[in-house]
TIGU-851579 format. One record per residue: residue number from 0; residue in one letter; x, y, z of N, C-alpha, C in turn. Coordinates in nm, 3 decimals. Example, Ala and Ser with C-alpha at 12.3 -4.5 7.8 and 13.67 -1.06 7.14 Angstrom:
# TIGU-851579
k:r:n.c1:n.c2:n.c3:ca.c1:ca.c2:ca.c3:c.c1:c.c2:c.c3
0:A:1.319:-0.569:0.780:1.230:-0.450:0.780:1.320:-0.330:0.780
1:S:1.285:-0.225:0.708:1.367:-0.106:0.714:1.290:0.003:0.787
***
This chain:
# TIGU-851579
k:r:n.c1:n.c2:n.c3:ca.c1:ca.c2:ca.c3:c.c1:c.c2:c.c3
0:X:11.939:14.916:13.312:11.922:14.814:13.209:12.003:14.852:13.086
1:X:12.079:14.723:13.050:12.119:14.796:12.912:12.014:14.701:12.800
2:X:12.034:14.824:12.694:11.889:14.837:12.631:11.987:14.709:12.456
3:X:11.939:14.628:12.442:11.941:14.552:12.346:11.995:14.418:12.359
4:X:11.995:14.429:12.502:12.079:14.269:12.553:11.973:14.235:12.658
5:X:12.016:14.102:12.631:11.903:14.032:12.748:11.975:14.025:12.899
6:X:11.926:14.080:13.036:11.969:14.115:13.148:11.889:14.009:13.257
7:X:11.799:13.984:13.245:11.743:13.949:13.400:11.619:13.801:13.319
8:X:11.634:13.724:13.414:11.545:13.665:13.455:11.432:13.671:13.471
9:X:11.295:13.630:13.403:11.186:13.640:13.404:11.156:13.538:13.511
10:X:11.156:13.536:13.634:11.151:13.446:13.702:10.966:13.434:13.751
11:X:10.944:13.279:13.824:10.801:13.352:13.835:10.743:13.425:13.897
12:X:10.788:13.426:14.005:10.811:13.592:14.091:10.760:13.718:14.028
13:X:10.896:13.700:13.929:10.846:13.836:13.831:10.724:13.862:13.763
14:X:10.719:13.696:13.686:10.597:13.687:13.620:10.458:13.703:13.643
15:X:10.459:13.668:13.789:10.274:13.704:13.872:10.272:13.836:13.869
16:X:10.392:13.917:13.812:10.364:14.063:13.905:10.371:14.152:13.736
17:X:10.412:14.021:13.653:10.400:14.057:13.471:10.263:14.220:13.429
18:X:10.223:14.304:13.370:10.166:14.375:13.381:10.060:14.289:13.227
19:X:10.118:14.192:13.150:10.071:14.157:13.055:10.071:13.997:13.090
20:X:10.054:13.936:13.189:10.021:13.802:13.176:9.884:13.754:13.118
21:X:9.765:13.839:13.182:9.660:13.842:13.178:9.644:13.862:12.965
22:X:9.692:13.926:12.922:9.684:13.942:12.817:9.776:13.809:12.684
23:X:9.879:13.774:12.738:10.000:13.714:12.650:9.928:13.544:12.660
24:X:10.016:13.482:12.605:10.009:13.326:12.557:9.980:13.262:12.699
25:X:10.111:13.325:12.867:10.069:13.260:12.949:9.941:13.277:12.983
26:X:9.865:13.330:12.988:9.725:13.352:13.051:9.684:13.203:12.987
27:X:9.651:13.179:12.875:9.633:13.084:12.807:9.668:12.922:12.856
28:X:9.839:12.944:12.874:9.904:12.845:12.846:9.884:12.738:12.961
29:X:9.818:12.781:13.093:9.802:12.685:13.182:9.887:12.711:13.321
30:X:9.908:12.684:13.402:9.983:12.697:13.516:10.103:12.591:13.504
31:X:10.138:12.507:13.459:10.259:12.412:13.450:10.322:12.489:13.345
32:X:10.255:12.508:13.256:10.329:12.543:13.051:10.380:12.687:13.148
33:X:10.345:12.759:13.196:10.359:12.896:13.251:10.525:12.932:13.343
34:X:10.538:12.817:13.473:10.592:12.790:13.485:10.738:12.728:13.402
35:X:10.745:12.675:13.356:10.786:12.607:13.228:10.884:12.739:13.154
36:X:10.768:12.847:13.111:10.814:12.901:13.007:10.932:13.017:13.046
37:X:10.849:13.088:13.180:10.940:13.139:13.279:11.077:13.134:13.367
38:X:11.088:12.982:13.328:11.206:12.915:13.429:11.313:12.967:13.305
39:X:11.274:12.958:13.139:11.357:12.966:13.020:11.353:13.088:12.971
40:X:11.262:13.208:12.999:11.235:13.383:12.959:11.370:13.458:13.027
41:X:11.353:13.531:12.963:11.459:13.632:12.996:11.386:13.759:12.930
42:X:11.428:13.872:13.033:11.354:14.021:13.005:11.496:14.116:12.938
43:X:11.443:14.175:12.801:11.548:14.218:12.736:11.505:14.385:12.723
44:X:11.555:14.452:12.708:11.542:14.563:12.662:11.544:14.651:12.533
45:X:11.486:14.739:12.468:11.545:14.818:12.327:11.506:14.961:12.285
46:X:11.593:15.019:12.283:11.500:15.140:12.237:11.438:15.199:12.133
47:X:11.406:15.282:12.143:11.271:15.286:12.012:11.403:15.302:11.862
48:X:11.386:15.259:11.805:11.449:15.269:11.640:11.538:15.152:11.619
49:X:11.558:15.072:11.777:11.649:14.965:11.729:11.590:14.851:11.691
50:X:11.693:14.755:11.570:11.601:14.630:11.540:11.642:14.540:11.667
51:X:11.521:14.441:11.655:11.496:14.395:11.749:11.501:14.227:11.672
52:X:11.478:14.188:11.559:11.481:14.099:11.495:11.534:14.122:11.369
53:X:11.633:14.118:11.257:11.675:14.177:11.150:11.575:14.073:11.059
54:X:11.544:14.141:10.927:11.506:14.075:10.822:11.641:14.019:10.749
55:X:11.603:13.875:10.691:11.721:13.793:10.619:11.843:13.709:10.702
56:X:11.808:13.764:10.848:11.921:13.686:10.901:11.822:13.570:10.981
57:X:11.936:13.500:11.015:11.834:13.342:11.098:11.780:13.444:11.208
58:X:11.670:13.399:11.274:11.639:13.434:11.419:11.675:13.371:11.536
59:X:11.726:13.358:11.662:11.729:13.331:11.739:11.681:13.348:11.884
60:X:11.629:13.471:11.888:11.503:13.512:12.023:11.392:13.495:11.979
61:X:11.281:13.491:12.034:11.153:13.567:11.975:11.051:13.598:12.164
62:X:10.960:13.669:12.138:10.935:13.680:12.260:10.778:13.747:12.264
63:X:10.749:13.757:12.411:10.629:13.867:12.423:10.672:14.031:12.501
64:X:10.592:14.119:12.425:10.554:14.228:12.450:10.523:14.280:12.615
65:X:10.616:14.307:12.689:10.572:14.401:12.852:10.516:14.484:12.838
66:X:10.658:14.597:12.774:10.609:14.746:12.760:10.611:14.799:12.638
67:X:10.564:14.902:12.591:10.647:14.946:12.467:10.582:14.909:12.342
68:X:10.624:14.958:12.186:10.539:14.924:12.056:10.627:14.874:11.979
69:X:10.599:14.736:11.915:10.717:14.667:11.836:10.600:14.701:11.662
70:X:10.683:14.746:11.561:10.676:14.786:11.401:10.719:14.665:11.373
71:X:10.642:14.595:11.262:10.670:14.479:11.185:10.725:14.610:11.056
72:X:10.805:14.572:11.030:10.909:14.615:10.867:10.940:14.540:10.769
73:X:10.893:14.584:10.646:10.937:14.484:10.534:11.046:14.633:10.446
74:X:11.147:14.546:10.435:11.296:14.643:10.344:11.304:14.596:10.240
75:X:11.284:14.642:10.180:11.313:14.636:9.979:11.467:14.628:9.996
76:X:11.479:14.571:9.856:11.623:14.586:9.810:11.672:14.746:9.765
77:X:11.578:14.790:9.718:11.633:14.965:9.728:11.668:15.036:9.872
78:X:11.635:14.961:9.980:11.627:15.023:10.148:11.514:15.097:10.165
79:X:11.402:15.086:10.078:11.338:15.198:10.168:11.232:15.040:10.226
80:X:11.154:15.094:10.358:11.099:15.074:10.492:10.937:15.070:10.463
81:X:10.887:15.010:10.474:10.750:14.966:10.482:10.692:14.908:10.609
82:X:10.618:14.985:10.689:10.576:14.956:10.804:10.421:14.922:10.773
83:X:10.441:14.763:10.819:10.324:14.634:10.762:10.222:14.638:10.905
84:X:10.282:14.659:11.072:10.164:14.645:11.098:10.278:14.687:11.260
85:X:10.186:14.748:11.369:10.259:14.766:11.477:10.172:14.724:11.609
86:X:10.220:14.608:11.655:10.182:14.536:11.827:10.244:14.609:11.936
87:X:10.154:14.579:12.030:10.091:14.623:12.155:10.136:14.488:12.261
88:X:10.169:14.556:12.373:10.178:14.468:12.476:10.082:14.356:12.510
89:X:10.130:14.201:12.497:10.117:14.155:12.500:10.101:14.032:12.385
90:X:10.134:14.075:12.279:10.171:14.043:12.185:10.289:13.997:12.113
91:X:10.328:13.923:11.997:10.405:13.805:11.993:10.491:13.897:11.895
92:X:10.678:13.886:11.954:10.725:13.949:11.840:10.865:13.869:11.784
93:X:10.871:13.845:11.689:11.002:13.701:11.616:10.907:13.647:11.604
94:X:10.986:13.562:11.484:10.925:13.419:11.444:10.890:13.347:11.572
95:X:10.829:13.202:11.529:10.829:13.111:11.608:10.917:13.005:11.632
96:X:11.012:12.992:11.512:11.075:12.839:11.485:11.235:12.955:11.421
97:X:11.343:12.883:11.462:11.463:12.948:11.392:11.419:12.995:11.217
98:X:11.441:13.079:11.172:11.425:13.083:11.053:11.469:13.205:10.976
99:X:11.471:13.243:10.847:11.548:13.404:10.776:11.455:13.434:10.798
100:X:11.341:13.525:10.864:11.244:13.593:10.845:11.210:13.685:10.726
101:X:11.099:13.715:10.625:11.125:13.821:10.531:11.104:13.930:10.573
102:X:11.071:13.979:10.724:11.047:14.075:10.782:11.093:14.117:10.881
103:X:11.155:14.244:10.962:11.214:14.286:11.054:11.122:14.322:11.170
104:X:11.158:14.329:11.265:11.114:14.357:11.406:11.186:14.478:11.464
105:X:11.108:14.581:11.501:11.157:14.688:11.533:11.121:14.768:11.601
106:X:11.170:14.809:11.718:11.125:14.955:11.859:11.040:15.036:11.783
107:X:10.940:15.041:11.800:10.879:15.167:11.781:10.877:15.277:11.870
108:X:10.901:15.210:12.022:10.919:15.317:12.129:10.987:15.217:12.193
109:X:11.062:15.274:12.306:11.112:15.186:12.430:11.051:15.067:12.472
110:X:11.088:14.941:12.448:11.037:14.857:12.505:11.065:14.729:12.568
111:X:11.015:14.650:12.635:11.049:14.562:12.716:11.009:14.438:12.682
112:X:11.057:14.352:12.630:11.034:14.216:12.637:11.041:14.055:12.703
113:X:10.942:13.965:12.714:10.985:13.883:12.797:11.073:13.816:12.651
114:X:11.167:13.736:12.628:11.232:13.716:12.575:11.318:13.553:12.571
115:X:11.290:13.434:12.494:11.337:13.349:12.469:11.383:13.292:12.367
116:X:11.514:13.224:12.383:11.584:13.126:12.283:11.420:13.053:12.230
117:X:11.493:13.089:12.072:11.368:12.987:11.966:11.430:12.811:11.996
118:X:11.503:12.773:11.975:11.542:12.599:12.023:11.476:12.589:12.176
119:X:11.494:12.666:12.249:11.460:12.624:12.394:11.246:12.627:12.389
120:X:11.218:12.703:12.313:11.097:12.752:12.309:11.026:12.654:12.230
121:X:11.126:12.606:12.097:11.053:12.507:12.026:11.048:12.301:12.109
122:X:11.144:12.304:12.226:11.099:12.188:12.277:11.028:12.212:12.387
123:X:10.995:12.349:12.444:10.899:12.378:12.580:10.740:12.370:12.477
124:X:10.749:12.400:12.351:10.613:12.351:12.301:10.596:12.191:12.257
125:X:10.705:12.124:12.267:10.682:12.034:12.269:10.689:11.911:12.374
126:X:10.676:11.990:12.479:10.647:11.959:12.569:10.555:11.997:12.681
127:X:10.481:12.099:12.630:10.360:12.147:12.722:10.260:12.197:12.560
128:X:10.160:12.100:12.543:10.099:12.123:12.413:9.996:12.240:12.436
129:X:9.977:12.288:12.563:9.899:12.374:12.605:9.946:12.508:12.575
130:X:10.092:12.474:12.546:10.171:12.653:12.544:10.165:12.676:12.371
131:X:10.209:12.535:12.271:10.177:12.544:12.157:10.043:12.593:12.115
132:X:9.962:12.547:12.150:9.799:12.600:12.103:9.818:12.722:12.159
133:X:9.850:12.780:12.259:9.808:12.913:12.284:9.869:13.009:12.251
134:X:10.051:12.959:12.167:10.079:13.039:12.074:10.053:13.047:11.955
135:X:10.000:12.901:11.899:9.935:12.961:11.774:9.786:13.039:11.753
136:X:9.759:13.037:11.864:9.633:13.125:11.889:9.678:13.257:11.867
137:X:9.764:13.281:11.919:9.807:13.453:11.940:9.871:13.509:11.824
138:X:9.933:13.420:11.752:10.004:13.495:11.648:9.928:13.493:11.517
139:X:9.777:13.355:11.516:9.718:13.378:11.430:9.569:13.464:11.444
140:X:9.582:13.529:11.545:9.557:13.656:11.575:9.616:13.800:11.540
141:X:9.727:13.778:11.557:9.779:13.876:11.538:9.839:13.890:11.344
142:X:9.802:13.770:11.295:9.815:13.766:11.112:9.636:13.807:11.043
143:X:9.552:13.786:11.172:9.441:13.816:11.126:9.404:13.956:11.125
144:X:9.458:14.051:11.213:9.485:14.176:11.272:9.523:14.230:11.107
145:X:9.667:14.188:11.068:9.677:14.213:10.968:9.651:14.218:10.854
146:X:9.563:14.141:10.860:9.527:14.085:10.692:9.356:14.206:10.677
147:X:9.305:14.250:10.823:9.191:14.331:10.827:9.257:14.457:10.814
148:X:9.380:14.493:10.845:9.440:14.588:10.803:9.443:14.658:10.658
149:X:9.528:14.487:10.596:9.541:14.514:10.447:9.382:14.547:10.395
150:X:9.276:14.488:10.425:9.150:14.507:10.335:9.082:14.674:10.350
151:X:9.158:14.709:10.489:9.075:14.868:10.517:9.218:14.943:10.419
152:X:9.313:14.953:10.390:9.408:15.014:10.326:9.337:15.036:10.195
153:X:9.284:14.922:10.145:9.195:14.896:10.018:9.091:14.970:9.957
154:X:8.984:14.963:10.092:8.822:15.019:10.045:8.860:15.189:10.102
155:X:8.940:15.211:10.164:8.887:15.320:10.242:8.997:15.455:10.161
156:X:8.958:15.577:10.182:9.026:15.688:10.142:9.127:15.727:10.270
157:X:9.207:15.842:10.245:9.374:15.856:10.327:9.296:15.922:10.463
158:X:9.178:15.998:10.429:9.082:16.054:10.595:9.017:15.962:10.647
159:X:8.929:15.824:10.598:8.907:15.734:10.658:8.968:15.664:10.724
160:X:9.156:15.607:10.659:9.223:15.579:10.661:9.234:15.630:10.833
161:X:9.288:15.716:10.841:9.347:15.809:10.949:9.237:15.798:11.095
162:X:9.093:15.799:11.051:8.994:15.743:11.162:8.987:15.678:11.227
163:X:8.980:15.577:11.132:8.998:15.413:11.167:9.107:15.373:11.254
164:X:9.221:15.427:11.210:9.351:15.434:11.316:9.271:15.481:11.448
165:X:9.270:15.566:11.436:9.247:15.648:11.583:9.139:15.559:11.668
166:X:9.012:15.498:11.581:8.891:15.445:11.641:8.921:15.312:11.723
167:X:9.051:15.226:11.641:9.083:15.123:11.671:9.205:15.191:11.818
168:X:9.258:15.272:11.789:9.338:15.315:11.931:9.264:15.356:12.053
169:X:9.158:15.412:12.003:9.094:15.489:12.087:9.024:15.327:12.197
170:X:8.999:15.204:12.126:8.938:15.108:12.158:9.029:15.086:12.336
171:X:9.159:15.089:12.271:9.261:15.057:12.393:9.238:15.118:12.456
172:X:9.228:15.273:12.432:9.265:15.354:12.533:9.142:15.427:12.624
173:X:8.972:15.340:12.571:8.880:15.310:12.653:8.831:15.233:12.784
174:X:8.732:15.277:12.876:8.757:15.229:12.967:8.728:15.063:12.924
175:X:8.591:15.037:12.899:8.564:14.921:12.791:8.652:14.867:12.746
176:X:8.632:14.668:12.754:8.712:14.600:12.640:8.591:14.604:12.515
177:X:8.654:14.637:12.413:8.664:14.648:12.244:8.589:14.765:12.283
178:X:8.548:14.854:12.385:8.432:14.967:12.371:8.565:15.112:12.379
179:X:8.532:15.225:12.300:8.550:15.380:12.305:8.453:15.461:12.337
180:X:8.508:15.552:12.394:8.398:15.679:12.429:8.437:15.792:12.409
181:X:8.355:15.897:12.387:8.414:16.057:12.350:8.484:16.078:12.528
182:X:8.615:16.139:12.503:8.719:16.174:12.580:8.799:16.086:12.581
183:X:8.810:15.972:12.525:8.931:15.869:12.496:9.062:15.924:12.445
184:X:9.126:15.905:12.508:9.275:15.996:12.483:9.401:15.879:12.420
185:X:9.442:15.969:12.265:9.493:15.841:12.187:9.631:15.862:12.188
186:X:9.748:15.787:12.252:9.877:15.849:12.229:9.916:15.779:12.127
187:X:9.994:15.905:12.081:10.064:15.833:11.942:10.197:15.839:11.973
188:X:10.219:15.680:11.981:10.361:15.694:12.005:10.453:15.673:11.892
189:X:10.369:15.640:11.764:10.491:15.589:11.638:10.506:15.757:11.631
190:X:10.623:15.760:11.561:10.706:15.925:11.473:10.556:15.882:11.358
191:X:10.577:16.041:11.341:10.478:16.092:11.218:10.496:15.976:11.064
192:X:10.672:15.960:11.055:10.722:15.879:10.957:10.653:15.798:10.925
193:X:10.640:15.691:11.065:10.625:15.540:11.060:10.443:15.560:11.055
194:X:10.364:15.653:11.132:10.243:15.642:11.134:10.182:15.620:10.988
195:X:10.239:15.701:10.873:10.236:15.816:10.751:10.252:15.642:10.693
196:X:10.357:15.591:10.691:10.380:15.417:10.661:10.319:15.332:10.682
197:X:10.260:15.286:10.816:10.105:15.223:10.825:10.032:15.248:10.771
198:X:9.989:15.368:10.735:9.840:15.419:10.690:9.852:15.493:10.580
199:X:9.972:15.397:10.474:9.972:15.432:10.337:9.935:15.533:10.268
200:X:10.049:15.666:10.332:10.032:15.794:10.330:10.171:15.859:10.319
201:X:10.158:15.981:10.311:10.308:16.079:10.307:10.237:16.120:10.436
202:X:10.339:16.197:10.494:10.386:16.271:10.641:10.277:16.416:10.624
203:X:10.309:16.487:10.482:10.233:16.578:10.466:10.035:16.540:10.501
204:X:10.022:16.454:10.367:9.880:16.398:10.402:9.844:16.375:10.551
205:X:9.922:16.265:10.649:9.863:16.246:10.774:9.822:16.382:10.824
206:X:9.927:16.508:10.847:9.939:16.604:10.936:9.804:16.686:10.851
207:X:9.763:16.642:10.736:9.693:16.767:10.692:9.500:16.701:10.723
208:X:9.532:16.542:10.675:9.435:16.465:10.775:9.369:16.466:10.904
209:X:9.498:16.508:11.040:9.477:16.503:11.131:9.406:16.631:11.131
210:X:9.498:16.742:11.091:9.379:16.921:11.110:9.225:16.888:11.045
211:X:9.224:16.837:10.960:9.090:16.827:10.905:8.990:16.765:11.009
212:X:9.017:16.615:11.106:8.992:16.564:11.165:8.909:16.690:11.260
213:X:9.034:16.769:11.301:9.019:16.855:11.398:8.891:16.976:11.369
214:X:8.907:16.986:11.275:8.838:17.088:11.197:8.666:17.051:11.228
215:X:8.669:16.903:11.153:8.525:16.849:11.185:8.493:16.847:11.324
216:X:8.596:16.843:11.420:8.544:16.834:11.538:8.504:16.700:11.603
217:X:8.600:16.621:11.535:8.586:16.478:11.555:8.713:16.439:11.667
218:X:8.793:16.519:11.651:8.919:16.517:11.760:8.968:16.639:11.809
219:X:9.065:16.655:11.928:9.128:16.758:11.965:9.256:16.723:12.010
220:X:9.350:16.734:11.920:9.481:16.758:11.988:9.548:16.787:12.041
221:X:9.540:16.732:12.113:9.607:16.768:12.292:9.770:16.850:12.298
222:X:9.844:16.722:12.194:9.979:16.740:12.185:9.986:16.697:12.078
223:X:10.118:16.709:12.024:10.142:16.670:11.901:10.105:16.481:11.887
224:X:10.165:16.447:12.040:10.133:16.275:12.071:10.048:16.222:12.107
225:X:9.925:16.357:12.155:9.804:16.287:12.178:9.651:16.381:12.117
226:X:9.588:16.270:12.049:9.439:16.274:12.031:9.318:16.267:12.093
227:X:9.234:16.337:12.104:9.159:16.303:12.226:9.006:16.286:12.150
228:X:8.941:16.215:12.125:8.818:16.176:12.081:8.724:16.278:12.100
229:X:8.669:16.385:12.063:8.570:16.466:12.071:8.429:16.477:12.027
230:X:8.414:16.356:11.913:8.269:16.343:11.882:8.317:16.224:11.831
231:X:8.269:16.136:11.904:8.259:15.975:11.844:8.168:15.944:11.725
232:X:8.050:16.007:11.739:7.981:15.979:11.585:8.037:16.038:11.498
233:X:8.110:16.145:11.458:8.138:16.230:11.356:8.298:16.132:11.329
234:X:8.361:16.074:11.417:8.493:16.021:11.380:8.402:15.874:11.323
235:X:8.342:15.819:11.346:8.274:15.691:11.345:8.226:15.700:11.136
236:X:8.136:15.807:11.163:8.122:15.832:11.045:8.207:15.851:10.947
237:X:8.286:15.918:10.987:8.416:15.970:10.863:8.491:15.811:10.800
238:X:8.495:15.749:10.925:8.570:15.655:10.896:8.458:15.535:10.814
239:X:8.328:15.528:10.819:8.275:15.443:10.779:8.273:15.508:10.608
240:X:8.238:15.601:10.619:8.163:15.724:10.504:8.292:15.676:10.382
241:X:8.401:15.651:10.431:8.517:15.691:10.354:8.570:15.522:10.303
242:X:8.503:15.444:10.380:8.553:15.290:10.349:8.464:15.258:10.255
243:X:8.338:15.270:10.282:8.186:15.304:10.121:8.244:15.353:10.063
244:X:8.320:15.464:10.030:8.340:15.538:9.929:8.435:15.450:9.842
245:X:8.518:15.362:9.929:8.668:15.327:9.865:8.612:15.185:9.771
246:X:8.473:15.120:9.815:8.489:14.992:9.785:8.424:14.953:9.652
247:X:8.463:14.836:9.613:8.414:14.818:9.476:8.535:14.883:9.373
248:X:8.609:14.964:9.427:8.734:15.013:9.283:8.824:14.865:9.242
249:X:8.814:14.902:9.094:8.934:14.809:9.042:9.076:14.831:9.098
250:X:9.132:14.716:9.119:9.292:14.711:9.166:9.359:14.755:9.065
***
């Protein structure tokens, strides 16, 4: 595969055998809209650090999530990088409609996308109203994701901060849907950088966060990339203990 160009056909073939149908807009969208959307997808490739959507320029792809972690980025005019929020397979990444986006799209790790022209995408919703509703379902999901983001950045301190990450990863990486359990194993696939950027922190703080974590005995670090849940009440707590602590301060 070459990695930043679109190569193959999402055919439906491919698509029954999709590892994220069950999860993305088609699950939703109906068996005709599905069809439909597949006949016009294309599977693209990128690797982790490349943009995938630039901020300020028109868009012209937008797509869903196979494999891999796409970083929403907002770039100042000075260049420095603000990492606003990072999706998971099956999830929606580009705009919806051609447009300058104020925000970039970007590899967080290797990943795979199903991948379509925005003109071709904006008359397949207007023509299967079943695929429209079930993308605005998903992406105003995925703005709601964010906006619960922004309010825990708020109430909570940089060790709560760091919990909460993990509690909400740990969710995925349970056997349970929305449920975790002690031995939940959390990979971290963003760089320390970008994590330290989500969770409105320096690089130093996360790494000195995470030992503390460790310390309490709330996690054990496996590897540098993975966390492994070791006392669910004691991480549960930290993270609640520390969002009380944060709330009620003046802005």
């Amino acid at each position: 595969m070459h990695y930043g160009k679109v190569t193959a056909t999402a055919s439906a073939g491919r698509c029954r055998e999709c590892p994220v149908s069950h999860l993305s807009i088609c699950a939703a969208a109906g068996e005709q809209a599905f069809a439909s959307f597949s006949s016009r997808a294309r599977l693209a490739g990128f690797r982790a650090g490349e943009t995938i959507v630039p901020q300020g320029e028109e868009a012209g792809y937008g797509g869903i999530i196979v494999e891999g972690a796409v970083k929403i980025v907002s770039i100042t005019e000075a260049g420095a990088a603000y990492v606003l929020q990072v999706l998971q397979p099956g999830e929606w990444v580009g705009p919806v409609f051609p447009e300058r986006p104020g925000v970039a799209w970007e590899a967080a790790s290797d990943v795979m996308l199903c991948w379509i022209a925005l003109p071709a995408l904006e008359t397949l919703m207007q023509m299967e109203p079943k695929l429209s509703r079930a993308l605005l379902a998903s992406v105003t999901r995925q703005l709601n994701a964010q906006w619960d983001w922004a309010v825990l950045l708020r109430s909570g301190g940089t060790l709560g901060r760091i919990a909460s990450w993990l509690l909400r990863e740990a969710e995925g990486a349970g056997a349970g849907q929305g449920n975790c359990s002690e031995g939940a194993v959390v990979v971290i696939d963003l760089r320390r950088r970008d994590l330290a950027s989500l969770l409105d922190m320096t690089v130093e703080t996360l790494c000195r966060g995470l030992s503390q974590l460790e310390q309490r005995q709330a996690i054990v670090m496996l590897t540098p990339k993975q966390a492994a849940v070791s006392n669910m009440g004691v991480l549960q707590q930290i993270a609640n203990g520390e969002r009380g602590a944060g709330e009620g301060k003046a802005a």
